[in-house]
DOMIRO-16338 format. One line per 8 residues: number of its first residue (from 1); their letters; for each residue x negated, y, z negated of N, C-alpha, C. Coordinates in Angstrom, 2 decimals. Atoms other than C-alpha are relative to their C-alpha. Layout:
N
NUM = A = X:Y:Z:X:Y:Z:X:Y:Z | ...
***
This chain:
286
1 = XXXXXXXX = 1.15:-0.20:0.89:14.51:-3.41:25.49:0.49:0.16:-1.45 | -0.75:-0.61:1.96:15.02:-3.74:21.54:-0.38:1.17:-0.29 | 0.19:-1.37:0.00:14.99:-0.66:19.87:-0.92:-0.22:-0.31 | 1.00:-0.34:0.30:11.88:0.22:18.31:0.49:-0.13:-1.86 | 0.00:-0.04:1.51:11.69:-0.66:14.19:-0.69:1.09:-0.76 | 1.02:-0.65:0.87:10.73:1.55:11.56:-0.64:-0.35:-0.66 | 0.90:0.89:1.27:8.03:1.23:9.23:0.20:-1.06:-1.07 | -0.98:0.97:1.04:10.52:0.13:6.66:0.49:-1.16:0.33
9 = XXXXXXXX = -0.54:1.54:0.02:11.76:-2.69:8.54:-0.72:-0.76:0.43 | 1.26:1.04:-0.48:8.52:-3.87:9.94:-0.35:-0.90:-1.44 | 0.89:0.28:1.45:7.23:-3.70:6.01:1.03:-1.17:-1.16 | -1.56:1.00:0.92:10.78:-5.75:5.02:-0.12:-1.14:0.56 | -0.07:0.64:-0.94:10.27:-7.92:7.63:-1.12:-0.66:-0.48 | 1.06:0.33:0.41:6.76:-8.92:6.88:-0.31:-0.32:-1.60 | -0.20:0.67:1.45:7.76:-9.46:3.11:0.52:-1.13:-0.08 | -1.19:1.11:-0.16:10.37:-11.97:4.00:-1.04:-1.11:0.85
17 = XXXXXXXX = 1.15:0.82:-0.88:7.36:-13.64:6.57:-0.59:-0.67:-1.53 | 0.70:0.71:1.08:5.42:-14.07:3.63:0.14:-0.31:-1.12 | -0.59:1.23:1.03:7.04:-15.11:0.99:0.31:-1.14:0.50 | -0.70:1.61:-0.33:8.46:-17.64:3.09:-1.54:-1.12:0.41 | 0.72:1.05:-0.22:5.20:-19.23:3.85:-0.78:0.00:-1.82 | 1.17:-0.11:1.44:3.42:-18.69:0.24:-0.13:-1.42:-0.59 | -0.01:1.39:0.45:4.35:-22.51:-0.60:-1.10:-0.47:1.40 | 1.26:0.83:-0.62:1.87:-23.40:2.61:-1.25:0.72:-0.22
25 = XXXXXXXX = 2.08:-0.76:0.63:-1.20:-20.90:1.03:-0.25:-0.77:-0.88 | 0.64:0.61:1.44:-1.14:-22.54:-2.02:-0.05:-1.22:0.17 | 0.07:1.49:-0.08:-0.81:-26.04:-0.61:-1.60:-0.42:0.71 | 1.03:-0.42:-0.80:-3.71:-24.81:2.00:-1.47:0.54:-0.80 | 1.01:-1.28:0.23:-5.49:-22.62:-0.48:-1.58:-0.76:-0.26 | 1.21:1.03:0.44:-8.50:-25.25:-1.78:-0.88:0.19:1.08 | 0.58:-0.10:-1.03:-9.05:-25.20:1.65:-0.75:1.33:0.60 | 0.31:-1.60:-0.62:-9.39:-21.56:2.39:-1.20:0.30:-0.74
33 = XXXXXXXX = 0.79:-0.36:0.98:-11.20:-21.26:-0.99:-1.30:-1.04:0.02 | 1.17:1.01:-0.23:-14.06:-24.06:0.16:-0.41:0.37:1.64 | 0.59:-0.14:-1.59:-14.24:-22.77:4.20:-0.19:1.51:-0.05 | -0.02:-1.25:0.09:-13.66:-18.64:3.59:-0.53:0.05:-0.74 | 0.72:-0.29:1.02:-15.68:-18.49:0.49:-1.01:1.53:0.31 | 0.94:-1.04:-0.06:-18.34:-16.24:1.84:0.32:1.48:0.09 | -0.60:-1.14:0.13:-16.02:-13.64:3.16:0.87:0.70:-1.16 | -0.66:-0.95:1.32:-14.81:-12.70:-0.65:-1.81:0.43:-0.41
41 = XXXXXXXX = 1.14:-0.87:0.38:-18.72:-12.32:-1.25:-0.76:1.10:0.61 | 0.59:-1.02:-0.33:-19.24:-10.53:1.29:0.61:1.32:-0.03 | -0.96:-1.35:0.57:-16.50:-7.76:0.44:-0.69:0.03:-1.21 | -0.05:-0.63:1.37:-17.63:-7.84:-3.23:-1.29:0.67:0.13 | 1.55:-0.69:-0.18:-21.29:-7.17:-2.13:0.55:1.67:0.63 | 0.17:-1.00:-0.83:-20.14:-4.31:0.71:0.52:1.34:-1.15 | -0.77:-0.89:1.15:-17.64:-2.71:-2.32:-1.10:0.34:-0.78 | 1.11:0.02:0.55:-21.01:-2.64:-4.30:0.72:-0.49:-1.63
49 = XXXXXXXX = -0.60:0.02:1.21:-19.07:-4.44:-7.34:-0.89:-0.49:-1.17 | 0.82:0.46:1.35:-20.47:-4.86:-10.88:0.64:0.34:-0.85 | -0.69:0.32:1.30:-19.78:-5.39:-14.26:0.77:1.13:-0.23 | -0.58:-1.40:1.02:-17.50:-2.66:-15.96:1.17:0.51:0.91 | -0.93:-0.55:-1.01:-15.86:-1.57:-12.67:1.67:-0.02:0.37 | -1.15:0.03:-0.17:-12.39:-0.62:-12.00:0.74:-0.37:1.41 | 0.13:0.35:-1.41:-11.35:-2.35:-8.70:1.42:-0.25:0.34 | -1.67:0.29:-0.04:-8.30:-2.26:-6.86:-0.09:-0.80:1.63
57 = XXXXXXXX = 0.32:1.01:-1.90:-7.63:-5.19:-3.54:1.56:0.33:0.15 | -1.22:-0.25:-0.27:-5.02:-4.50:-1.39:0.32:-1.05:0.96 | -0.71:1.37:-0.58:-2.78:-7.64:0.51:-0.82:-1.18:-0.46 | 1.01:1.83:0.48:-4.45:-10.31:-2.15:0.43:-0.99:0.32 | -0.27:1.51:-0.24:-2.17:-12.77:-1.00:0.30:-0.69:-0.76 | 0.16:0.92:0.81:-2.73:-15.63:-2.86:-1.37:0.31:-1.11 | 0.96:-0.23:0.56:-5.79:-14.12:-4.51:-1.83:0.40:0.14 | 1.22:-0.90:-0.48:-8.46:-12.81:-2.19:-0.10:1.34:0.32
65 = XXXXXXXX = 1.35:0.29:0.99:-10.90:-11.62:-2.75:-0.02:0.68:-1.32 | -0.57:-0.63:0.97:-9.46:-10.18:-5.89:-0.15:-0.75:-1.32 | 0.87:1.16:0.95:-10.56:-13.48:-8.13:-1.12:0.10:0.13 | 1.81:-0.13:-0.05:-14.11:-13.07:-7.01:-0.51:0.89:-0.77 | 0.32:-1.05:0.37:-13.98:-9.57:-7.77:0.37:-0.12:-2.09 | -0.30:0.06:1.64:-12.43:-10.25:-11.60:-1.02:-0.59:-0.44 | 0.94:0.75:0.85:-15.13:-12.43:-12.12:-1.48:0.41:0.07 | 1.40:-0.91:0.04:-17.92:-9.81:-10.63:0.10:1.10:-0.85
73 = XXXXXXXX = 0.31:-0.74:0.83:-16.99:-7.40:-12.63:-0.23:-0.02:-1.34 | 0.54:0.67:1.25:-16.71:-9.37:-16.07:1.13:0.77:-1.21 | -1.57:-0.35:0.74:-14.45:-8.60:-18.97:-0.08:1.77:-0.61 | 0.33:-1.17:0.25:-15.69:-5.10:-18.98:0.84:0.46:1.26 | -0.66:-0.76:-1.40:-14.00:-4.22:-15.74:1.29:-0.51:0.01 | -1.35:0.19:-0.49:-10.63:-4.80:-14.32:0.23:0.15:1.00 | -0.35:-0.14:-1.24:-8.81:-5.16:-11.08:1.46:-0.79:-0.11 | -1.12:-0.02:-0.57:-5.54:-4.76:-9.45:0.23:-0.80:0.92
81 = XXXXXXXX = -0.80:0.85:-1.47:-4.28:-6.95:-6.65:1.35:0.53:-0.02 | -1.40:-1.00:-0.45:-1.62:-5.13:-5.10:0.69:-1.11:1.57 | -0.17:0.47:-0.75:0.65:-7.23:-2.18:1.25:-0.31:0.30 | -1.55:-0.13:-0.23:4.15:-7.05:-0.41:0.49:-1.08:-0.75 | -0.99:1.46:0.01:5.19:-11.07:-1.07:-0.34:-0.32:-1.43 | 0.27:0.14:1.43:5.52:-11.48:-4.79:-0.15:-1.69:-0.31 | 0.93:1.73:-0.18:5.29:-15.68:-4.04:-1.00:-0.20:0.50 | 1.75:-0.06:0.08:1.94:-15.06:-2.73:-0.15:0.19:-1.21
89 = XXXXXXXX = 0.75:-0.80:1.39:0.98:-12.94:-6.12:0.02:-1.59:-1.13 | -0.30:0.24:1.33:2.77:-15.31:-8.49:-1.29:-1.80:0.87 | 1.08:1.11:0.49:0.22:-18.33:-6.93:-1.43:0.76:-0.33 | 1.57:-0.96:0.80:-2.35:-15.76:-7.38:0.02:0.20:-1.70 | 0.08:-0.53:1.05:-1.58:-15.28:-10.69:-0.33:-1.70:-0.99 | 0.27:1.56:0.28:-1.35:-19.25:-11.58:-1.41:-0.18:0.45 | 1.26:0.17:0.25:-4.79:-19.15:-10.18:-0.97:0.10:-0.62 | 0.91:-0.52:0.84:-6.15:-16.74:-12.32:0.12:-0.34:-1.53
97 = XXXXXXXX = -0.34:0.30:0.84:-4.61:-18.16:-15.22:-1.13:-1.16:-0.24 | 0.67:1.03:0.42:-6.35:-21.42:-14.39:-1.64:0.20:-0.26 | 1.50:-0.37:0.00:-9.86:-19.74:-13.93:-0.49:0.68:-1.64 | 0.06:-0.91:0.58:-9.09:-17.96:-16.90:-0.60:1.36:-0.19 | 0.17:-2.00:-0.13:-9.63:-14.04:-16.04:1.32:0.81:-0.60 | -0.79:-1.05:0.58:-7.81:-11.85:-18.46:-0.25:1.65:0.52 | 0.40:-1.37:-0.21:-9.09:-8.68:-16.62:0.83:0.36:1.26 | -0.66:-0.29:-0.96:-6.69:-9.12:-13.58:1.25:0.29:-0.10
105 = XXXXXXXX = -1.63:-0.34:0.02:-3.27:-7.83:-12.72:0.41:0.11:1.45 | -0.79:0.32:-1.22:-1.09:-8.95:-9.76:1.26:1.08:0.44 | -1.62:-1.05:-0.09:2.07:-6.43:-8.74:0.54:0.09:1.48 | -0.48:-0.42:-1.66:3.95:-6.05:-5.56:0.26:1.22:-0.38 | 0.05:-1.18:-0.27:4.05:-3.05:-4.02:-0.72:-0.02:2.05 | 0.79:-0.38:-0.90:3.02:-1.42:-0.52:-0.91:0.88:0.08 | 1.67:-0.55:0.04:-0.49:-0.69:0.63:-0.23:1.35:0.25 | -0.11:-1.46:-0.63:1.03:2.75:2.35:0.38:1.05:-0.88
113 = XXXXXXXX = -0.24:-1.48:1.07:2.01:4.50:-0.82:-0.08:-0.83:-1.40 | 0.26:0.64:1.17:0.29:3.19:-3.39:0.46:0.84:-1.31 | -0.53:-0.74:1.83:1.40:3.74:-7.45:-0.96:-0.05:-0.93 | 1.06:-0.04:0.86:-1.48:4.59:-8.66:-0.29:2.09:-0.20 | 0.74:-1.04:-0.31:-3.46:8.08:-9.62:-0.87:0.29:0.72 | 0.68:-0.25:-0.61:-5.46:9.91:-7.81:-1.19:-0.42:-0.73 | 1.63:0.35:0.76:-9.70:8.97:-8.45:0.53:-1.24:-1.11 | -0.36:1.28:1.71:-8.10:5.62:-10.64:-0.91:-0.91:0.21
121 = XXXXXXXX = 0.73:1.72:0.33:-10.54:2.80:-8.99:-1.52:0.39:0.31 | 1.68:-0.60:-0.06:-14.57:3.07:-8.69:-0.44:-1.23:1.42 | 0.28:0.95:-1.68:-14.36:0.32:-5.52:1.55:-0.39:0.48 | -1.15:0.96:-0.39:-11.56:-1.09:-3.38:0.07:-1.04:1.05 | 0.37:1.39:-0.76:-11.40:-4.34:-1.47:1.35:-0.23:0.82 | -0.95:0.30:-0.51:-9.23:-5.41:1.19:-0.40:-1.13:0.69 | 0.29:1.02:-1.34:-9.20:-8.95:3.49:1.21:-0.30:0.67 | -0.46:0.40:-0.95:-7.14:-9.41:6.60:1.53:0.52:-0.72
129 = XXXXXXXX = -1.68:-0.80:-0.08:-4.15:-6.88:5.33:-0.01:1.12:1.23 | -0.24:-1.38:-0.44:-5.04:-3.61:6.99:0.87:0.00:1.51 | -0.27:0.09:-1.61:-4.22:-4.74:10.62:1.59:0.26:0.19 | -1.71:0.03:-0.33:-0.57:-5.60:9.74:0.72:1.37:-0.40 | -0.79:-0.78:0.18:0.13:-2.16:8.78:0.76:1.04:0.65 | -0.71:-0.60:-1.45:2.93:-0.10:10.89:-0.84:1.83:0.06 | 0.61:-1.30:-0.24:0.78:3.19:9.45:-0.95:0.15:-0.77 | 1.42:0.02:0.96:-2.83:2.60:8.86:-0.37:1.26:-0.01
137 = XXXXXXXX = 0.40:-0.79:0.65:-3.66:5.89:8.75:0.24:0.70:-1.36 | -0.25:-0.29:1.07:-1.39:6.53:6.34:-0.88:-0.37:-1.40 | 0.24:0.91:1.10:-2.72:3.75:4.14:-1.53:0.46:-0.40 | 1.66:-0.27:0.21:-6.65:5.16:4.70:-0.23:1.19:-0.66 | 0.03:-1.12:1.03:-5.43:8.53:2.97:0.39:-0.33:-1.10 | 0.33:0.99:1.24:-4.27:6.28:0.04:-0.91:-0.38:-0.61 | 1.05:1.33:0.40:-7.15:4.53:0.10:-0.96:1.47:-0.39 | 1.29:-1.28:0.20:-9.22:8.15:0.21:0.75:0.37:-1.62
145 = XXXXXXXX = -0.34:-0.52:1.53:-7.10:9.27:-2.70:0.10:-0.56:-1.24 | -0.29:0.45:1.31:-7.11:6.68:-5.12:-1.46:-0.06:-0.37 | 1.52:0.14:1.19:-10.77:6.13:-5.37:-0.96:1.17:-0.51 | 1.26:-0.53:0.69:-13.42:7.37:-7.16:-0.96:1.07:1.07 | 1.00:-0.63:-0.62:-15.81:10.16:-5.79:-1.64:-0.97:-0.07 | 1.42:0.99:-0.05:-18.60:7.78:-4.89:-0.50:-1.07:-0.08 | -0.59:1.71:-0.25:-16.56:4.42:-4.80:0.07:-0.36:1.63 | 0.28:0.98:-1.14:-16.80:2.13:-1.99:1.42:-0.48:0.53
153 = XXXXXXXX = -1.07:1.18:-0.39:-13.83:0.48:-0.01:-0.93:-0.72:0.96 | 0.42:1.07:-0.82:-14.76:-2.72:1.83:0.73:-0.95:0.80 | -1.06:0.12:-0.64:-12.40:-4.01:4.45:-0.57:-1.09:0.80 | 0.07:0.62:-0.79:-12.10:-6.98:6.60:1.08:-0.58:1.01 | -1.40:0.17:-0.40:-10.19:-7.09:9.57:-0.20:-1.29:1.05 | 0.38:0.83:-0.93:-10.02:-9.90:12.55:-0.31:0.57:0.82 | 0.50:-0.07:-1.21:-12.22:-9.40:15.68:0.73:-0.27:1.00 | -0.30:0.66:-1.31:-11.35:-10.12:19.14:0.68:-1.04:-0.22
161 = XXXXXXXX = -0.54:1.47:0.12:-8.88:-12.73:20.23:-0.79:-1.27:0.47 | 1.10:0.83:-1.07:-11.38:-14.40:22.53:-0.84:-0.36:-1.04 | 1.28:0.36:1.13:-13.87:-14.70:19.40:0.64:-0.63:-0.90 | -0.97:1.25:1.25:-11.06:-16.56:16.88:0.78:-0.72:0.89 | -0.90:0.93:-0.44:-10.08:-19.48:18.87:1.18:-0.80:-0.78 | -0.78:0.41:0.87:-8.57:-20.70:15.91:1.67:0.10:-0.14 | -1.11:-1.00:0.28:-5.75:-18.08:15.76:0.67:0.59:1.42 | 0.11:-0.73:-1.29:-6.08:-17.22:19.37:0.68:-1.27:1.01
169 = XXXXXXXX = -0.35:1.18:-0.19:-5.17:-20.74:20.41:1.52:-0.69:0.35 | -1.67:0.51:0.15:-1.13:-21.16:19.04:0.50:1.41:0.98 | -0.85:-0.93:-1.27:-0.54:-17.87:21.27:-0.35:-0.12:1.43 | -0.84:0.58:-1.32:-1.51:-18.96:24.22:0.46:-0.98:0.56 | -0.34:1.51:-0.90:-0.42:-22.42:24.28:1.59:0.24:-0.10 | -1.43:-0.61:0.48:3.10:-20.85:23.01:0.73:0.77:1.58 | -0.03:-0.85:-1.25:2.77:-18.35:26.35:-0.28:-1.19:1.03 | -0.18:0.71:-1.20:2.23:-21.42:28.63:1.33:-1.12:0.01
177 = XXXXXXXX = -1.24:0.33:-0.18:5.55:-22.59:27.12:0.94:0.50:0.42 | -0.72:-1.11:-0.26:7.62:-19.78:27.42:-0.54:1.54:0.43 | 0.36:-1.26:-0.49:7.28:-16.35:28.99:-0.10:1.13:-1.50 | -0.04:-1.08:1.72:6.33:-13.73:25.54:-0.51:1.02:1.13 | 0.26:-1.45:-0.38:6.23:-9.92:26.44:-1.49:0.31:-0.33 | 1.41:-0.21:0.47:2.46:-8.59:26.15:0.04:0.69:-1.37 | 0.04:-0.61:0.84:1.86:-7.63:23.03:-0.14:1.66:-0.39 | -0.23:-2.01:0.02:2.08:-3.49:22.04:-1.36:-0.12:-0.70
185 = XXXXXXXX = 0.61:-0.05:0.88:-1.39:-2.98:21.03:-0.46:1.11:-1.06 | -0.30:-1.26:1.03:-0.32:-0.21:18.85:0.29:-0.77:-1.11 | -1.08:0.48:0.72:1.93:-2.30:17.04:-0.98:-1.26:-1.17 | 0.37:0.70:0.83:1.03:-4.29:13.88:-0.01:-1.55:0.29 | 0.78:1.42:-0.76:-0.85:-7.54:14.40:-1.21:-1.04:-0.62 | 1.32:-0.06:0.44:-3.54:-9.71:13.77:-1.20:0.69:0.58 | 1.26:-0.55:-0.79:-5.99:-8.30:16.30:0.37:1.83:0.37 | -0.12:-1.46:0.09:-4.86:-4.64:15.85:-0.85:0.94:-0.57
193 = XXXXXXXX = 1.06:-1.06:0.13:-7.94:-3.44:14.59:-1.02:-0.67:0.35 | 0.99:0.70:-0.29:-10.01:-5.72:16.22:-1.19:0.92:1.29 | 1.12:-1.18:-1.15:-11.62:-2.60:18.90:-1.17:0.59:-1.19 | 0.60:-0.74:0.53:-14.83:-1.57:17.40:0.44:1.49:-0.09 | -0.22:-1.55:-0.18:-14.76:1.99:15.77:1.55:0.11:-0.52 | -1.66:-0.12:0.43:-10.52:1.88:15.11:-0.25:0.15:-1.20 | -0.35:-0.27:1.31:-10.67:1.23:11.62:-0.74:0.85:-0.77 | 0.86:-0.84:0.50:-13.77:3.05:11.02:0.34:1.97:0.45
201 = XXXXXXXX = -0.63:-1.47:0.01:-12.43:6.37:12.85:1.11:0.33:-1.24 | -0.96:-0.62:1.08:-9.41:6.32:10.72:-0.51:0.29:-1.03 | 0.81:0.06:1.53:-11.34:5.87:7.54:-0.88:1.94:-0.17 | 1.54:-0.98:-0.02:-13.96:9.09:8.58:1.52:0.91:-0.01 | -0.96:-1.11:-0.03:-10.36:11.19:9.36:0.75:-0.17:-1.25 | -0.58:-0.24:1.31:-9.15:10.37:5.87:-0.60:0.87:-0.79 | 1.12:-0.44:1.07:-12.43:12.01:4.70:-0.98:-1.12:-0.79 | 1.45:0.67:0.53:-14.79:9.07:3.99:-1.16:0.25:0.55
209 = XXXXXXXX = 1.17:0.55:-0.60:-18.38:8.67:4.79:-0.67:-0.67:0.10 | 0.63:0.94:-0.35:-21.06:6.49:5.39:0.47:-1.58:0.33 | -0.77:1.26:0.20:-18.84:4.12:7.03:-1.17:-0.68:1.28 | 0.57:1.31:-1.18:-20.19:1.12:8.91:0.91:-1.00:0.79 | -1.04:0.64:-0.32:-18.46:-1.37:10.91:-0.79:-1.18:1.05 | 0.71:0.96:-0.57:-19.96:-4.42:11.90:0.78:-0.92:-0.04 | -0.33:1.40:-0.03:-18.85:-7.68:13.22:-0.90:-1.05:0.24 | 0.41:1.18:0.20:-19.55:-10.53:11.79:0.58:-1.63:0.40
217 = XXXXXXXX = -0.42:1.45:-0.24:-19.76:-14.34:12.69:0.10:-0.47:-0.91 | 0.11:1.06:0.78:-19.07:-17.29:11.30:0.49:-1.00:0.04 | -0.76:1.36:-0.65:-17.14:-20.28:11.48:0.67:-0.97:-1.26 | -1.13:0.77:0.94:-14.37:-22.91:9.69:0.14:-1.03:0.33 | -0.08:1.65:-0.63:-13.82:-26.88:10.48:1.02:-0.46:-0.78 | -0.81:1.22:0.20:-11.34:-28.94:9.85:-0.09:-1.33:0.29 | 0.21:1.47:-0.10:-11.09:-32.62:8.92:0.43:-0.68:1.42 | -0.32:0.59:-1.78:-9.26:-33.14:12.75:0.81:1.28:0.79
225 = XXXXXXXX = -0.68:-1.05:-0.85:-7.04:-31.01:15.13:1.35:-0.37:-0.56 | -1.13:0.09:0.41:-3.93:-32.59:13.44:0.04:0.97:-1.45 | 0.46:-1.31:1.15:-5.45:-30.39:10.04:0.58:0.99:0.59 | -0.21:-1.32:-0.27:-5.40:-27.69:11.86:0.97:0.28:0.38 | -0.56:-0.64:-0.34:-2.56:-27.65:13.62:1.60:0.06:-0.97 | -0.63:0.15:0.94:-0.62:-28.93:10.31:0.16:1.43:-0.86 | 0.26:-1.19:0.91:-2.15:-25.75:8.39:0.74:1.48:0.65 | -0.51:-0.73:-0.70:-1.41:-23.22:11.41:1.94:0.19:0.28
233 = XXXXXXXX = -1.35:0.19:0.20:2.46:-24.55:11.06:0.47:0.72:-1.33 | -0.51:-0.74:1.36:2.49:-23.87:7.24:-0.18:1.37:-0.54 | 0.87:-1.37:0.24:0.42:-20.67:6.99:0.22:1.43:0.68 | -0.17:-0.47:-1.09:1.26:-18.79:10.17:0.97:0.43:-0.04 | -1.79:-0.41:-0.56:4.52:-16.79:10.06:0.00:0.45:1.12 | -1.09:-0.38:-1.27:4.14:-15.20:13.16:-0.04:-1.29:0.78 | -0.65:0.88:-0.53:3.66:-18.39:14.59:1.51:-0.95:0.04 | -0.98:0.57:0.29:6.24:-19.78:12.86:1.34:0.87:0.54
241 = XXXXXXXX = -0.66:-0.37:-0.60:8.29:-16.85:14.01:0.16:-0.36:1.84 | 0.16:0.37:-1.27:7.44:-17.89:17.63:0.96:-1.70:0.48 | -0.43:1.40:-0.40:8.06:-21.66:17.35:1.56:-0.28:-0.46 | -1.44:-0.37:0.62:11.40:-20.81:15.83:1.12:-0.21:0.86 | -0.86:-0.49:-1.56:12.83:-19.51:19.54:-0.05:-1.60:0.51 | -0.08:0.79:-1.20:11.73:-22.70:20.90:1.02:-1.13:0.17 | -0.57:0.56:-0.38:13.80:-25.56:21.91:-1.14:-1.60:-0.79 | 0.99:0.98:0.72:12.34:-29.37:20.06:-0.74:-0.52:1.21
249 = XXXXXXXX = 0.55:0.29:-1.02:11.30:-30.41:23.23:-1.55:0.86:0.52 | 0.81:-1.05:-0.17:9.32:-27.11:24.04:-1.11:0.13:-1.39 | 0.84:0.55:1.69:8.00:-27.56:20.16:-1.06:-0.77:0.21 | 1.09:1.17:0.35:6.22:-31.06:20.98:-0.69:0.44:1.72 | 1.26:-0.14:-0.90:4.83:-30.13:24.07:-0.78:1.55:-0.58 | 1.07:-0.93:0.07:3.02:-26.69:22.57:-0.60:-0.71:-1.31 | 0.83:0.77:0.87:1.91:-29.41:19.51:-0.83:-0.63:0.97 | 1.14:0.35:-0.74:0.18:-31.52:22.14:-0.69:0.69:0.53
257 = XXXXXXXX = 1.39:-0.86:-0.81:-1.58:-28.80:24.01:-0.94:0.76:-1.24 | 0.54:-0.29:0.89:-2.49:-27.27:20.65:-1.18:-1.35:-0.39 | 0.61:1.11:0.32:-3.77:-30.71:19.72:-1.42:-0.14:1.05 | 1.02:0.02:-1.21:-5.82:-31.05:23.29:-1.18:1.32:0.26 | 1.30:-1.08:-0.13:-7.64:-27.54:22.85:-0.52:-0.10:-0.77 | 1.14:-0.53:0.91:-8.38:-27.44:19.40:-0.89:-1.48:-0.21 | 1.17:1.41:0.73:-10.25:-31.47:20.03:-0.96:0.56:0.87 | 1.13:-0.54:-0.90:-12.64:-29.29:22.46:-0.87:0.26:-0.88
265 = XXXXXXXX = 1.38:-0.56:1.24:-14.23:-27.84:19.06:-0.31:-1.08:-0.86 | 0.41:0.23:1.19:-14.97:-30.58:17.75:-1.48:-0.50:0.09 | 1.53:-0.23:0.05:-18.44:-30.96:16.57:-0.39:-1.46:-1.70 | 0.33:0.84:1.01:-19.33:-34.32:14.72:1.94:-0.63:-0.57 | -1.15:0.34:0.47:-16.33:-35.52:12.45:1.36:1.34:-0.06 | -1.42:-1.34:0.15:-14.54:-32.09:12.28:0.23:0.45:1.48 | -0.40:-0.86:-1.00:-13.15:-29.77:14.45:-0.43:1.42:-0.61 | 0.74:-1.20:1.00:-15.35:-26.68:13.65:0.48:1.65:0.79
273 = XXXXXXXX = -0.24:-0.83:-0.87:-14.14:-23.24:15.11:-0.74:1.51:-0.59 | 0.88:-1.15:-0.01:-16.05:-19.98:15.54:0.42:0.99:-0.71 | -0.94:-0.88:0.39:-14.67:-16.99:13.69:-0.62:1.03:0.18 | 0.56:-1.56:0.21:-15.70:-12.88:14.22:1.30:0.92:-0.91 | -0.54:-1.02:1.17:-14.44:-10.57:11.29:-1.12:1.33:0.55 | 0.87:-1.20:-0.25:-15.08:-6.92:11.93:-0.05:0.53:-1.83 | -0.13:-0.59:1.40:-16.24:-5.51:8.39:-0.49:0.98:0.04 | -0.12:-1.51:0.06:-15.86:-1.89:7.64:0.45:0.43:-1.39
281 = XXXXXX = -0.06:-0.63:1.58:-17.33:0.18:4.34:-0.02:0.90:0.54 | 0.17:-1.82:-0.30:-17.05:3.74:3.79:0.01:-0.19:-1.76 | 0.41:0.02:1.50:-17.77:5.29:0.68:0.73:1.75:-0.02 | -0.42:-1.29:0.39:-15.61:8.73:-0.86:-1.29:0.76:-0.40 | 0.66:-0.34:-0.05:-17.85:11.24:-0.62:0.37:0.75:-1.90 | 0.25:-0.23:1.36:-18.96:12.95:-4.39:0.54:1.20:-0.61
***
C-alpha cells in the first residue's frame, strides 16, 4: 500500500497536473467559454455581484468565472483570481488583457491559506476547485474569514458520477482496461463533493448561513466523439495521469471504447452530454 501523502504533496502534485495541461485550456478554452457560459452567470448571480464590489474567485484556472465577474462589477469594483498553476493564470491574464478589464488581478497561491485580510472581499466565487482540496474544511474557514459580514460565496462543485457521463466515461473505460483501486472517497477528486449536504455542512461549521445547495442540470455537445475525446486527452490530468501507466496498445483500445460510448450521446450532428453541478451559497452572517 503507498504511503499516504500530505496535503503538501497532494497540493505540489496538483500544481505540476496543471500547469502541465494549461496549453490544452487555452487551446480548448473558446470552447468552454461558448458551452459553460451559463455556469459563470450563474455563480455571479448566486454571489449577488454588482457594480463597485470587491470579489475574490478561487481555482480561476484559465479565467472562470472571474472575467464575468470583472465585468459585473465594472471599473468601480475589483477582483482577485487566486489559483495553484501560474500557466493557467498567465492565459487568464492574456484573456483579460484582450477583453480589456483593468479591475482584475491574477496571483498564484493556495485556496487553504489564503493572503489576504480578514473581512477584505464583499462576495467570493469559486467553479470546480473546491473538490480537489486535501482540506476543505480548512479552506471554508478561509473562505468564512476573508469575507465581508454579509458577503456571499457561491460555489460549484461536480454532481454524481452517473449524472456527468462526460467525465464519468474515461474512468470506466480506463477500469475495463486495467484493474484501478476504488477510489478513497475522502480523498481529493472530481466527485468529492458530489453527496448532497458535504459542502454545505462544512460551510454552516465554518459559521456561514443561509446556505443552499442545489443541483443543477444542464448539458455540453461536441462537434463528434473524436472532439471529445481529443479535448478529454488535453484537458484532463488525471486522465492523463491514468493513460500514462498504460501500455500503446492498452491506449488505443480505451480510445475506441471511449469513442463507442461517447457516439451513444449523440443527438443530431453533435454528441451532446448531460451535466449535474451541485451549487452551494452561504452568506457570512452580519
Amino acid at each position: 500500500m503507498a504511503p499516504q501523502q500530505t496535503p503538501e504533496q497532494i497540493i505540489d502534485g496538483q500544481r505540476q497536473d496543471w500547469n502541465r495541461v494549461a496549453g490544452g485550456w487555452e487551446k480548448w478554452d473558446r470552447f468552454f467559454d461558448e458551452q459553460m457560459a451559463f455556469l459563470n452567470h450563474r455563480l455571479v448571480a448566486d454571489a449577488r455581484l454588482r457594480s463597485g464590489l470587491r470579489v475574490l474567485d478561487l481555482g480561476s484556472g484559465t479565467g472562470y468565472p472571474a472575467l464575468l465577474a470583472a465585468q459585473t462589477v465594472g471599473p468601480d469594483g475589483t477582483v482577485v483570481g487566486i489559483d495553484l498553476a501560474e500557466q493557467m493564470l498567465d492565459v487568464a491574464r492574456r484573456k483579460a488583457t484582450r477583453l480589456g478589464l483593468n479591475n482584475i488581478t491574477f496571483r498564484a497561491g493556495d485556496v487553504t491559506t489564503l493572503p489576504f485580510e480578514a473581512n477584505a472581499f464583499d462576495a467570493i466565487t469559486s467553479r470546480f476547485c473546491l473538490m480537489f482540496l486535501p482540506e476543505i474544511p480548512k479552506a471554508a474557514a478561509e473562505i468564512a474569514r476573508v469575507l465581508k459580514p454579509g458577503g456571499w460565496l457561491a460555489a460549484a462543485v461536480w454532481s454524481a458520477p452517473e449524472k456527468n457521463p462526460s467525465i464519468g466515461l474515461a474512468m470506466t473505460t480506463i477500469k475495463q482496461v486495467i484493474d484501478l483501486p476504488p477510489p478513497d472517497p475522502t480523498a481529493p477528486g472530481v466527485f468529492r463533493l458530489a453527496k448532497p449536504g458535504d459542502l454545505a455542512g462544512m460551510l454552516q461549521q465554518a459559521g456561514l448561513i443561509d446556505v443552499s445547495d442545489q443541483e443543477f442540470f444542464g448539458e455540453w455537445s461536441y462537434s463528434s466523439a473524436d472532439a471529445y475525446y481529443a479535448s478529454l486527452m488535453e484537458i484532463a490530468a488525471p486522465v492523463q495521469n491514468l493513460m500514462a501507466t498504460l501500455t500503446e496498445m492498452q491506449r488505443q483500445d480505451v480510445k475506441q471504447r471511449l469513442l463507442e460510448s461517447a457516439s451513444q450521446f449523440r443527438r443530431g450532428e453533435r454528441i451532446t452530454f448531460p451535466l449535474a453541478v451541485r451549487m452551494v451559497a452561504a452568506r457570512k452572517p452580519l
